[in-house]
N, C-alpha and C positions, 0 to 999 in steps of 0.2 A: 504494500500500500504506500510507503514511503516514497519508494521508488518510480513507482505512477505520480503520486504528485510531484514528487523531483523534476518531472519532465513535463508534465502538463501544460501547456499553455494557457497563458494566462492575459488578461489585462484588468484594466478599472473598468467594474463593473458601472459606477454613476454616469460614465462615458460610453457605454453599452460596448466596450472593447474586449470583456472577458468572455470566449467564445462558448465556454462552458455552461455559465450562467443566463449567458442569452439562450442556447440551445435549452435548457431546462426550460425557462419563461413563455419561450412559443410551443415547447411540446405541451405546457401544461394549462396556456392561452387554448390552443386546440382541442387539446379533451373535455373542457370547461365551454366552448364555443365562443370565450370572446377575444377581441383583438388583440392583447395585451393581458401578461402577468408579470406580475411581482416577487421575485424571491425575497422571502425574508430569512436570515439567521437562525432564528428562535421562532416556536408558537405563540410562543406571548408574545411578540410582538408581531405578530400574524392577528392574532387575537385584539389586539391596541387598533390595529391599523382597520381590521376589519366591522369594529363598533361601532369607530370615530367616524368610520367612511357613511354610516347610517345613524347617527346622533352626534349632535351641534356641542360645544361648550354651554354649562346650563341647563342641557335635554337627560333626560332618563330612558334608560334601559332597565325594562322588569327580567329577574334571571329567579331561580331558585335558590333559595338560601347558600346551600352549599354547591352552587356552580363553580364550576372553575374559573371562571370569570370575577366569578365575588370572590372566592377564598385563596383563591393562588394569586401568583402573577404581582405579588409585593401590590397592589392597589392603583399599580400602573395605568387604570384606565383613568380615575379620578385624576390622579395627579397630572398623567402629560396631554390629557385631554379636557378637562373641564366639565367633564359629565360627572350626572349621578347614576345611583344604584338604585332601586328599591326591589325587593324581593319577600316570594312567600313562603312560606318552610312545606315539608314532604318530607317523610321519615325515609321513601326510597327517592327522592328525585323527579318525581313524578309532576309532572301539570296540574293544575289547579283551574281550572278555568273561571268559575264562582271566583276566588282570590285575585285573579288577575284581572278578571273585567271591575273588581272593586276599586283596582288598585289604577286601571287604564284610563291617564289622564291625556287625550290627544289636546284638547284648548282648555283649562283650567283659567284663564285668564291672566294677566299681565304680573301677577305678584308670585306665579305658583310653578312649577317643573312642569315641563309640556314628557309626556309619552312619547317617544318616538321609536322603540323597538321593544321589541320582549323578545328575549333569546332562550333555547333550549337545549337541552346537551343532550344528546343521543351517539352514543350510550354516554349514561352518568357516570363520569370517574368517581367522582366521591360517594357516589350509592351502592359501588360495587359493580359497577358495569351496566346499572338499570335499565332497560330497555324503556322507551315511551310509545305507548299504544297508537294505532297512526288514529285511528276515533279521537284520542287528544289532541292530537297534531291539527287532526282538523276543527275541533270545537275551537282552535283558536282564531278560527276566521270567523266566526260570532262573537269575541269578545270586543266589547264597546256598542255594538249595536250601529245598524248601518245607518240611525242617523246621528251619531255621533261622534262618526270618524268617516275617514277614505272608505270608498266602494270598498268590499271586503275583496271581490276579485283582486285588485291588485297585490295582494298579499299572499296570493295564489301559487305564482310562480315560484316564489321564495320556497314554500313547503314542497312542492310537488318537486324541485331543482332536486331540491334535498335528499326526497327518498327516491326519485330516480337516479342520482349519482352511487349512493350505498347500496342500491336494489335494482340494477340496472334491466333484471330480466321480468319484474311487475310493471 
């Protein structure tokens, strides 16, 4: 292994010069379908970048108590992003939907944290690997209520991406 990277060709990846890292970035643009990816270093900050890129400084993300998002990651998302947390407890990890639609503030108004995602971990690291039923998956495109928030369709893709990436042959 040493010896492969001894020899590897390399350059600055911020200059798209390292041919290695580009070649990753379009193979995994490609299996993704979009035009561009991003290699990051570390998950966590795969994790930071991919939050931030869907919640503003100020905005909230609803997660489960013990998400990895909430309990790992040194608190990374608060600090280098400007977001908050709120979250609902499950002894395995599981959805809440009742909890989250209490909790789903899309327009609270000018003094208050606006909703802007709810995230879910499948599988839950910190549950022991929990599985989340896809019937929860989906009740989450009822929480808030359609006239309360965005068309629920748009929220659509996001789910359906998700278990056709992990479950490519359903």
């Amino acid at each position: 292994m040493r010896a492969a990277m001894a020899k590897a060709e390399v350059g600055d990846d911020v200059y798209g010069e390292d041919p290695t890292t580009r070649v990753l970035e379009e193979r995994v643009a490609g299996l993704f379908g979009h035009e561009a990816a991003l290699f990051t270093p570390t998950g966590s900050l795969a994790n930071v970048l991919a939050v931030r890129s869907l919640v503003g400084v100020g905005q909230e993300v609803l997660c489960e108590a013990s998400a990895h998002i909430a309990r790992a990651e040194l608190g990374a998302h608060g600090a280098i992003t400007g977001l908050t947390m709120r979250t609902w407890t499950h002894h395995r990890g599981q959805i809440d939907p009742a909890a989250i639609d209490a909790m789903f503030a899309p327009d609270p108004g000018p003094f208050f944290v606006q909703t802007k995602a709810i995230s879910v971990e499948n599988t839950h690291n910190f549950a022991g690997g929990a599985v989340l039923p896809i019937a929860d998956l989906q009740a989450l495109l009822r929480v808030g209520g359609a006239d309360r928030h965005e068309d629920p369709p748009r929220r659509r893709p996001h789910l359906e991406r998700a278990r056709r990436d992990r479950h490519p042959a359903s």
